[in-house]
C-alpha positions in Angstrom: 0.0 0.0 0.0 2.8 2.6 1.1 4.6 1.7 -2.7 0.9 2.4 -4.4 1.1 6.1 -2.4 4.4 6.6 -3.5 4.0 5.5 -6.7 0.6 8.4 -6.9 2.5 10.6 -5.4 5.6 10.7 -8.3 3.0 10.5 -10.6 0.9 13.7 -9.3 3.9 15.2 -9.0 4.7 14.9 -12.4 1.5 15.8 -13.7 1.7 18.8 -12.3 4.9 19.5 -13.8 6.9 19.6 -11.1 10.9 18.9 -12.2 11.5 15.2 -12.5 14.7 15.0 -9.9 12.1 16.4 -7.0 8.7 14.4 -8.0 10.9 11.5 -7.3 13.1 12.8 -4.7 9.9 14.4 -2.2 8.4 11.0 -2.0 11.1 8.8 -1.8 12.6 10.8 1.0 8.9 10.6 2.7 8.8 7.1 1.8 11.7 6.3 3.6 11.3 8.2 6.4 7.9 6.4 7.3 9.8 3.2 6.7 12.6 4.1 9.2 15.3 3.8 6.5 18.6 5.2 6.9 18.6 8.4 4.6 22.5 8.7 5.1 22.9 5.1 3.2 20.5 6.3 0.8 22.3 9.3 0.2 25.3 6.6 -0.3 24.0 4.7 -2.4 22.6 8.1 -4.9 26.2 9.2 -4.4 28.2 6.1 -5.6 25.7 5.5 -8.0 25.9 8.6 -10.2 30.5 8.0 -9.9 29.8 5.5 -12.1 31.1 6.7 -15.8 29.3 5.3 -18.2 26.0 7.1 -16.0 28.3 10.1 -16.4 28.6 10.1 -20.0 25.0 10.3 -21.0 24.7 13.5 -19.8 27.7 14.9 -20.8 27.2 13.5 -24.0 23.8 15.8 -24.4 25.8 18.8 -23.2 28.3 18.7 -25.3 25.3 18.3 -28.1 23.9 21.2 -26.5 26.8 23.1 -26.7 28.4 22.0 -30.0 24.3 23.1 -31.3 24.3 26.5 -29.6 28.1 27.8 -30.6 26.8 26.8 -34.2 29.2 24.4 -35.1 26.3 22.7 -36.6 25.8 25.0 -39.4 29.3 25.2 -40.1 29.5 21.0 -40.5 26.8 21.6 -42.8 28.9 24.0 -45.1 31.5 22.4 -44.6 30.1 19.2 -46.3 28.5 20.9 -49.0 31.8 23.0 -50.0 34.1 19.4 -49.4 31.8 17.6 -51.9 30.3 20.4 -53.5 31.5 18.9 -57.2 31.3 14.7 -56.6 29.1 12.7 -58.0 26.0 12.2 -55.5 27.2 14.6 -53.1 23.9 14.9 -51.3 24.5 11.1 -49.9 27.7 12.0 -49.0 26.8 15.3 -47.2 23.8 13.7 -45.5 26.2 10.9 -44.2 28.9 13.0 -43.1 26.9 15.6 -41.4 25.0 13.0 -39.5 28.3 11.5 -38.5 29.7 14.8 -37.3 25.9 15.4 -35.1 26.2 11.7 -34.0 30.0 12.9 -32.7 28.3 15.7 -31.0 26.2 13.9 -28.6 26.1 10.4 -29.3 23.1 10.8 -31.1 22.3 14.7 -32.0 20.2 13.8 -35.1 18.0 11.7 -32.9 18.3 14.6 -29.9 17.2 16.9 -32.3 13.8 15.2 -33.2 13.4 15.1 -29.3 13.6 18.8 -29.5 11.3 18.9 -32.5 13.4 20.5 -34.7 14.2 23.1 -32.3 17.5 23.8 -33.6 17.6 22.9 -37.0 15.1 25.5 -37.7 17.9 28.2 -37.0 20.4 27.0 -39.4 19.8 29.5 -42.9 19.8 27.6 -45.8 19.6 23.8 -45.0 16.6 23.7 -46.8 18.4 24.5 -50.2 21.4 21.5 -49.9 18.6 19.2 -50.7 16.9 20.6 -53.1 18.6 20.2 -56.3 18.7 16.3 -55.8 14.9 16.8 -54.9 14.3 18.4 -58.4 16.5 15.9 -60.5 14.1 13.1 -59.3 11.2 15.6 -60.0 12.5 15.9 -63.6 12.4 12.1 -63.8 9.2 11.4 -62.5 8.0 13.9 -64.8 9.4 12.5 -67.7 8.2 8.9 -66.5 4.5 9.7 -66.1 4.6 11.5 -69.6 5.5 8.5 -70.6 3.0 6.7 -68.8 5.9 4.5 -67.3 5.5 5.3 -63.8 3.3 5.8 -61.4 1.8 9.0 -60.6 1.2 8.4 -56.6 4.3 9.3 -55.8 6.6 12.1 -55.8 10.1 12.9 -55.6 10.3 13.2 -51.8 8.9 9.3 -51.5 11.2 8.4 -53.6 14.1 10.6 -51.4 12.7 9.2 -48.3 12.8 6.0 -49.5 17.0 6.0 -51.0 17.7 7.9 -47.7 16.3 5.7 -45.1 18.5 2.6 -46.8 21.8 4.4 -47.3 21.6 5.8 -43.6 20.2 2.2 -42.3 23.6 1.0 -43.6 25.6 3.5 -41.9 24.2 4.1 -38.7 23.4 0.4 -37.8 26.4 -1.2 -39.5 27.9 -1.8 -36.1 24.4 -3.4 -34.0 23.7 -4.9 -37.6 26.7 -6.8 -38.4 26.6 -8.6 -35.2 23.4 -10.0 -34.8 23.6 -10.8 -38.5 27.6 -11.4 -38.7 27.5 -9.4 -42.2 29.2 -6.4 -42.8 27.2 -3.6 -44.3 30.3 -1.3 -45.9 32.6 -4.4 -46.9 33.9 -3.1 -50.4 32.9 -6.5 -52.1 29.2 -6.2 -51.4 28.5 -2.2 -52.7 27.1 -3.3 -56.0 25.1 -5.7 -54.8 24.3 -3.0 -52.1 23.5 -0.2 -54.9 21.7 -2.8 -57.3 19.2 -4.2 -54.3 18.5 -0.1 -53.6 18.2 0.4 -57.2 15.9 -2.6 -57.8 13.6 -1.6 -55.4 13.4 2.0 -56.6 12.5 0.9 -60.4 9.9 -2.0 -59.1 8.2 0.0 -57.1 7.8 3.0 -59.3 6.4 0.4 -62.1 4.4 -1.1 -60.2 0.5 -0.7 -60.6 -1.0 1.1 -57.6 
């Protein structure tokens, strides 16, 4: 019963918007002082607890996120990129991949941080909307020329079919690591990018061609 009641008290707590550390903190020191327990070896046990360093480096990882957001180091990755690769071919891939490597080294995992946030930062960089763009209107182009034709499908547009080459070629990079050992296959082993950039390819054509 006293665990139900401290239980409803966290969660009023919380519900009223109080700051996490004290809706949890206020009961538990309540709790504990109705249940005669020590509050020095609680106090401990916090204490020894939070010396532990991998606990450490989860927030120090979203501070240095923080910080590497606010001093705009973020928008300068992103020129950065786009100036590097500015004249390779299929330099938006290589951009989006980079620059989600350099957030990733910012926090851990800033591009996943930043969808927390709801965009909150992103929305301050000038002109991330443009780096995009021209790969957006070279598939616009195509589609256009495919539904002309009448070879394509007209359901979709060039952001599904961004969305679509986007999701894979990150998937690769961002869970190569978790993925190749549950699976034991290497996602960026040089022997297996054509068959990599055929499957991607394959899927693009079949599914544009394909009756809705």
């Amino acid at each position: 019963m006293t665990l139900l009641l401290l239980a409803l008290a966290i969660a009023i707590l919380l519900a009223i918007r109080v700051p996490v550390p004290f809706a949890f903190l206020g009961p538990s020191l309540v709790y504990m002082a109705i249940e005669g327990q020590s509050l020095g070896m609680a106090l401990r046990t916090v204490t020894n607890a939070a010396s532990s360093f991998p606990l450490l480096a989860v927030p120090l990882f979203i501070f240095l996120g923080a910080l590497a957001n606010h001093a705009g180091i973020a928008d300068r990755l992103f020129r950065f990129a786009q100036a590097l690769l500015a004249n390779v071919r299929g330099n938006l891939g290589y951009v989006a991949v980079g620059t989600s490597v350099g957030f990733a080294w910012m926090s851990g995992s800033a591009v996943a941080d930043e969808n927390i946030h709801h965009g909150e930062f992103i929305k301050r960089l000038d002109g991330l909307r443009t780096l995009n763009q021209p790969a957006v209107d070279v598939l616009e182009t195509v589609l256009e020329r495919g539904r002309s034709e009448g070879s394509l499908r007209t359901d979709v547009d060039a952001l599904d079919v961004h969305l679509l080459i986007s999701s894979y070629c990150f998937f690769q990079v961002a869970n190569q690591h978790t993925f190749g050992y549950l699976f034991d296959r290497d996602l960026l082993a040089p022997e297996r990018r054509e068959h990599l950039r055929s499957m991607i390819g394959d899927v693009v054509v079949a599914w544009m061609t394909a009756t809705p």
